[in-house]
N, C-alpha and C positions, 0 to 999 in steps of 0.2 A: 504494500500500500504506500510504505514510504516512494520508494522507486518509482512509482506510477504518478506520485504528487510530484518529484522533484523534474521527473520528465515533459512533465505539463508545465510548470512553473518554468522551466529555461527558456523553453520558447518567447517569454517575456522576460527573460532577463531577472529573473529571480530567484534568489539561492535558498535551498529549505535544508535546515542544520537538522532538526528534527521534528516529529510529527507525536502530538497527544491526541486522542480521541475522550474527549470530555462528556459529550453527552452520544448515546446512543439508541436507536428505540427498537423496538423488535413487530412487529406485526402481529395482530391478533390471531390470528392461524396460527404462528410458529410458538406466539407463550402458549396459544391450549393444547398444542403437542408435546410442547414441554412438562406442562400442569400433566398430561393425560399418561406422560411416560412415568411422570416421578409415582403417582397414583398406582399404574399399572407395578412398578417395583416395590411400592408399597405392602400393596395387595400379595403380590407374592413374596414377602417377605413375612407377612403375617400366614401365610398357607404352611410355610415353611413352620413358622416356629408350631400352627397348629397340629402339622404330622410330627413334631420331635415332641412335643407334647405325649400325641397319643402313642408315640413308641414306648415314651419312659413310662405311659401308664399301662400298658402292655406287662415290661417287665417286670411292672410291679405286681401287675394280677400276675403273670405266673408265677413268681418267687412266692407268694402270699397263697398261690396252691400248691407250691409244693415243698412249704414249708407245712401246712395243714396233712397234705400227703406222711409226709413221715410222723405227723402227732400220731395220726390217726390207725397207722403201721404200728406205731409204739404201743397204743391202748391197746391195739389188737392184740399183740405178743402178750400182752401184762392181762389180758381178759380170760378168766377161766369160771367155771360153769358155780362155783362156787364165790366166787366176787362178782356175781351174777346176780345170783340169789339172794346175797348182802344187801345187794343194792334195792333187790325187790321189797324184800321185807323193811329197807330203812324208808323207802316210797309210802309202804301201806302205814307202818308208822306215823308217819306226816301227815296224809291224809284222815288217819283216823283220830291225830289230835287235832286237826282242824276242823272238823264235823265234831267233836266232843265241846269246842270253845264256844262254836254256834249258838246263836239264842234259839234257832230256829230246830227243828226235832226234823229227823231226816229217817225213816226206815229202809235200809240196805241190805243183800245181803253180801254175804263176804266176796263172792267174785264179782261184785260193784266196788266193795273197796278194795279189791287189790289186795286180799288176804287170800286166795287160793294161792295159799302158798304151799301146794303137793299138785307138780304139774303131774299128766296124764301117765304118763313113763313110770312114777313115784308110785302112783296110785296102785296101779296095774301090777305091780311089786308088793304092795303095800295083802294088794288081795291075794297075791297068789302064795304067801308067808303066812296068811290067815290072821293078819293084822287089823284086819277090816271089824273085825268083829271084838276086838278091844272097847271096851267104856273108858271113859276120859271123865 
């Protein structure tokens, strides 16, 4: 641009040492391509951060399953037929001092509260030992 002004300007006999450009304007077409480009990198700067988002919440559900996976591997190994039964009988427990604390009067009978506590297996043992026929 210098080049071009100083070649113009000889032909009149005029020396140009150096060239500022002080004001300049842009046309309304070129700023809303401008505006439309910064927008458009915008946009995809936010798509961007919303897939690394959803990556690291990915990893997080699965770490969070398979950290439940091995609890749940653990209780299995640690579960046996009689920490079973514990757990049965400490259920009926609960239940049956909850229905006792009641104002209200509730008639149940035991396999509503969760007091058959001689599964079918037991039973069937129970009869064939001639158990059954014990008074309690």
């Amino acid at each position: 641009m210098k080049r071009a002004l100083q070649e113009r300007a000889a032909l009149y006999f005029i020396l140009i040492d150096d060239v500022a450009i002080t004001h300049l304007t842009f046309t309304d077409r070129f700023l809303a391509a401008v505006e439309a480009k910064q927008t458009a990198e915008q946009d995809a700067e936010r798509v961007r951060y919303l897939v690394e988002q959803a990556v690291q919440e990915k990893k997080s559900i699965i770490v969070q399953a398979e950290g439940e996976s091995v609890s749940a591997e653990l209780i299995g190994k640690t579960m046996n037929p009689m920490y079973l039964e514990l757990k049965r009988v400490e259920g009926s427990k609960k239940v049956a001092e909850i229905l006792s604390e009641a104002n209200n009067r509730a008639f149940i009978d035991v396999d509503t509260l969760l007091m058959n506590l001689v599964t079918p297996m037991q039973a069937k043992l129970l009869k064939l030992n001639n158990f059954d026929k014990v008074k309690v």
